[in-house]
C-alpha positions in Angstrom: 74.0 -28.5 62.8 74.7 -24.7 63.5 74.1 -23.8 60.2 71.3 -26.0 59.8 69.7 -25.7 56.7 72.9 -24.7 55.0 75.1 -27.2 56.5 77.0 -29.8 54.9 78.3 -33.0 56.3 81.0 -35.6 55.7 80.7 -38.7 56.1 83.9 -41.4 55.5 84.4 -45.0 55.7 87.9 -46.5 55.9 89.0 -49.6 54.1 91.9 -51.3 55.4 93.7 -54.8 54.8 92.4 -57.5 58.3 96.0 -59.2 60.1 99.1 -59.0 58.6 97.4 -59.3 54.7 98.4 -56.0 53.9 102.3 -56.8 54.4 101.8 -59.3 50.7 98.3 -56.8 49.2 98.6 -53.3 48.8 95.3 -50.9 48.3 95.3 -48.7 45.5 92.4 -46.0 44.8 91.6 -46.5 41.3 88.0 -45.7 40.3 85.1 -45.3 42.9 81.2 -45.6 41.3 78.2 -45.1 43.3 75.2 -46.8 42.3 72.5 -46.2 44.8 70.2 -42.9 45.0 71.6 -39.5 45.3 68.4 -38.3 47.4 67.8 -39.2 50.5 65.6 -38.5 53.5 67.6 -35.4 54.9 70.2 -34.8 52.2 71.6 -35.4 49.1 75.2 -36.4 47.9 77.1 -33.9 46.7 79.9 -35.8 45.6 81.8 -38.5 46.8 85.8 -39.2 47.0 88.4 -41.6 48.1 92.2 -41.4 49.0 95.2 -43.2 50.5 95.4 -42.0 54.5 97.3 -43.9 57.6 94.1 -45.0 59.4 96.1 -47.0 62.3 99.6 -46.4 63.4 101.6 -47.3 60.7 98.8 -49.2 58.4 97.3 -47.5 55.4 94.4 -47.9 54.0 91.6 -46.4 51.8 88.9 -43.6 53.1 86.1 -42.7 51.2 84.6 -40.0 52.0 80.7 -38.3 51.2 79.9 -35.3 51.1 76.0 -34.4 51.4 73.9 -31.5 51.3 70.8 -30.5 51.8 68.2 -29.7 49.4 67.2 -25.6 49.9 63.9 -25.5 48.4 62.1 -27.9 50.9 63.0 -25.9 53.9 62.2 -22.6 52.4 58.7 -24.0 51.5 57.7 -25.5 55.0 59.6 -22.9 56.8 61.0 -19.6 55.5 58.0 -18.6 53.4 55.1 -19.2 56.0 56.7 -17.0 58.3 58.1 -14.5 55.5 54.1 -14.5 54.9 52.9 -14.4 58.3 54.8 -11.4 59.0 53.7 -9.4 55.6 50.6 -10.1 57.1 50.7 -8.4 60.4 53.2 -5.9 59.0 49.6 -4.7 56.7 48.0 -3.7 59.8 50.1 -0.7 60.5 48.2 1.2 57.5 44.8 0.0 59.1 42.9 3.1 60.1 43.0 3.9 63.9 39.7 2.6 64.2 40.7 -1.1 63.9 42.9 -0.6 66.6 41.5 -4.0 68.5 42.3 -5.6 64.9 45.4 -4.4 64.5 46.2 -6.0 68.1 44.4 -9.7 67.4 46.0 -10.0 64.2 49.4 -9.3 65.4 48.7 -12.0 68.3 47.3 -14.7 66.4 50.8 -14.2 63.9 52.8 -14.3 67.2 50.8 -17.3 68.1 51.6 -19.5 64.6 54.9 -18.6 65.1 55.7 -19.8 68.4 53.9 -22.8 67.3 56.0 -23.3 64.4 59.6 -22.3 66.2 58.1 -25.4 68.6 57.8 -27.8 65.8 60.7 -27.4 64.1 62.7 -27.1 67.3 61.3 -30.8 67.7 62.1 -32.2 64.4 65.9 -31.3 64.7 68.3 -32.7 67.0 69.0 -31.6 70.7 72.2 -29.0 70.5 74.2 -27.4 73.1 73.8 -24.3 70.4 71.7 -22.0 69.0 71.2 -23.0 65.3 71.0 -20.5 62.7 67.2 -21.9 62.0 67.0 -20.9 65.5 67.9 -17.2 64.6 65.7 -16.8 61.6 62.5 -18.2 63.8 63.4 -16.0 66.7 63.5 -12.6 64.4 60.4 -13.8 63.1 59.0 -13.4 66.7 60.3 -10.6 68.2 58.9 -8.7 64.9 55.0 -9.3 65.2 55.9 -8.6 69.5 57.4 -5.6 68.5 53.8 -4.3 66.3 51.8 -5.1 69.3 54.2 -2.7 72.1 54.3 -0.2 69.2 50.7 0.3 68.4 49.7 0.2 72.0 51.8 2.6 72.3 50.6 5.3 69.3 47.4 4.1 70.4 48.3 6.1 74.1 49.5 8.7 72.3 46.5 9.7 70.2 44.0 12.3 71.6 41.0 10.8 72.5 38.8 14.0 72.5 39.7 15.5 69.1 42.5 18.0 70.6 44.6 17.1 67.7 42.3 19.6 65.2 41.0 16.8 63.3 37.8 14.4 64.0 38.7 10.8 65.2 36.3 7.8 64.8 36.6 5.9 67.7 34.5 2.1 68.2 31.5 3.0 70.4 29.6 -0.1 71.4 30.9 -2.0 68.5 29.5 0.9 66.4 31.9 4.4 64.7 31.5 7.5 66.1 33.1 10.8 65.2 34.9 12.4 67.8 34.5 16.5 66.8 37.5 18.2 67.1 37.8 21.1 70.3 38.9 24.7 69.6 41.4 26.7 71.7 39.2 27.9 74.3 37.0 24.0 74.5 41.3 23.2 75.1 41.5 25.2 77.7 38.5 24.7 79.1 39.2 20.7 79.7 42.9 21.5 80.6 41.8 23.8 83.2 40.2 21.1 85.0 43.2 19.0 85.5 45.6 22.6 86.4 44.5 25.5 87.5 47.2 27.5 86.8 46.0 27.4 83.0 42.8 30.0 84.5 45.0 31.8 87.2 44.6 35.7 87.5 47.9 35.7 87.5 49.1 37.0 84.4 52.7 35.1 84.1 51.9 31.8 85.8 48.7 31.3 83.1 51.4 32.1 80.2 54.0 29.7 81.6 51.0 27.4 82.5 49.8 27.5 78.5 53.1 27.5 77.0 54.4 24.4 79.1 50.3 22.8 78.2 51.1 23.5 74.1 54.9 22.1 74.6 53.7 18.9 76.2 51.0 18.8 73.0 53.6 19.2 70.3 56.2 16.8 72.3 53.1 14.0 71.9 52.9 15.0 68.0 56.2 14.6 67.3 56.4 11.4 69.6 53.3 10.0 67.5 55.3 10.8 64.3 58.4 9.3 65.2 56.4 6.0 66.2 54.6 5.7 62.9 57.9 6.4 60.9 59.3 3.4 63.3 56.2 1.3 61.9 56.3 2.0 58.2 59.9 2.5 57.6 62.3 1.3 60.5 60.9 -1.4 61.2 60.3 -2.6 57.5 64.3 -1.5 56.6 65.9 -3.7 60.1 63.8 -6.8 58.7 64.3 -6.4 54.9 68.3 -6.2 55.8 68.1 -9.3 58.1 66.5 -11.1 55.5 69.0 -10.1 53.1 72.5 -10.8 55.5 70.9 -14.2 56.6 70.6 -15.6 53.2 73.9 -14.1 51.9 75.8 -15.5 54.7 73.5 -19.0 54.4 74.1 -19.3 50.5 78.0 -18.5 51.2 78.1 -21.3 53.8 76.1 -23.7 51.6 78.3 -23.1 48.6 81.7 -22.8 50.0 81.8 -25.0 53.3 85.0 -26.2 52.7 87.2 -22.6 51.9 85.3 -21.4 54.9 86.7 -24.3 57.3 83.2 -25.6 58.2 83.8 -29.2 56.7 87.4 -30.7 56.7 87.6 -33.4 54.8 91.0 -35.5 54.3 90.9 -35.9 50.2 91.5 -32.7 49.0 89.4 -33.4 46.0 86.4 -31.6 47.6 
């Protein structure tokens, strides 16, 4: 079950002679027919083989073995493409205006919310394992992305001027209602940084430059802090989730078709 869904399991019965009848009959594999249906519950049969093997010391007898598979499509319904959806979905918030902050945040929650509830559910319907599943992995990335929108808009959101220092008007939710922040000039800048230091209004010629240069520094470091967080929301964090999705299903589709040449299955006819 590690590579649930793209595991494949084999499943044998041996056939051998009861007493001492096999000392005057001998088995021989011939030609094996299966007549009953292909699809099952949780698989399908893949193909089915027999062979000659020593099943107790010294007796031989006939094992024939199944292989089955499951079928793909089911499990990327019910699983893959909610959560591929549900994440498209909160991913659209980072080009909500700023505004919509408080949206941005509840929609990102309620995604992280339907996806713990589905990681829960399927966790149920699957078998207890000493091992993390590779269902497991795909549900888990799921998570971590939507938890990763919330800690990364709360934190642009810290980093945006509240008071219009950035040059450029900001609506802000006011009682439920917009309201346009108006951008401050140099000397309004001053004015409101001077309250918090005091060097920025010294008579001292030198401390007030060092004072302004280290006040414009700290402004620019925000900006480019701001800028490399909404890069990380509309282009790194879109890239690390597009190349997941690609590696899982490469890797998935290389264990579902070639279980055998990759030692996952080892069946005793060779025929598989």
């Amino acid at each position: 079950m590690m590579f649930y869904p793209f595991d494949s399991q084999v499943c044998y019965a041996d056939i051998i002679m009861k007493g001492n009848v096999d000392v005057y009959v001998k088995l021989v594999p011939d030609e094996l027919n299966f007549f009953g249906d292909t699809e099952l519950s949780q698989y399908f049969i893949r193909g089915y083989h027999h062979c000659i093997r020593e099943i107790r010391k010294g007796k031989n007898g006939i094992r024939v073995e199944v292989l089955l598979g499951r079928r793909l499509v089911g499990n990327a319904l019910t699983v893959f493409l909610p959560t591929l959806l549900l994440n498209i979905i909160g991913h659209s918030t980072n080009y909500f205006k700023p505004f919509f902050f408080e949206a941005v945040i509840s929609v990102n929650l309620t995604v992280l919310l339907v996806l713990a509830t589905m990681f829960i559910s399927v966790s149920d319907s699957l078998p207890d394992t000493s091992y993390v599943k590779m269902i497991d992995i795909w549900l888990l990335f799921n998570l971590i992305i939507p938890f990763v929108e919330v800690l990364l808009h709360t934190y642009i959101d810290s980093l945006r001027e509240e008071d219009g220092e950035g040059g450029e008007e900001r609506e802000i939710n006011h009682h439920g209602k917009p309201r346009k922040v108006e951008p401050l000039n140099n000397d309004q800048v001053i004015q409101v940084a001077s309250a918090s230091d005091k060097k920025l209004v010294s008579r001292d010629e030198k401390v007030q430059v060092n004072a302004l240069r280290n006040f414009y520094s700290q402004t620019n470091r925000r900006q480019k802090k701001l800028d490399m967080a909404d890069r990380a929301a509309h282009r790194i964090i879109p890239g690390i989730a597009l190349t997941f999705i690609g590696v899982f299903w490469i890797v998935g589709l290389l264990l579902y078709t070639y279980p055998k040449r990759l030692g996952l299955i080892n069946p005793y006819c060779d025929e598989f």
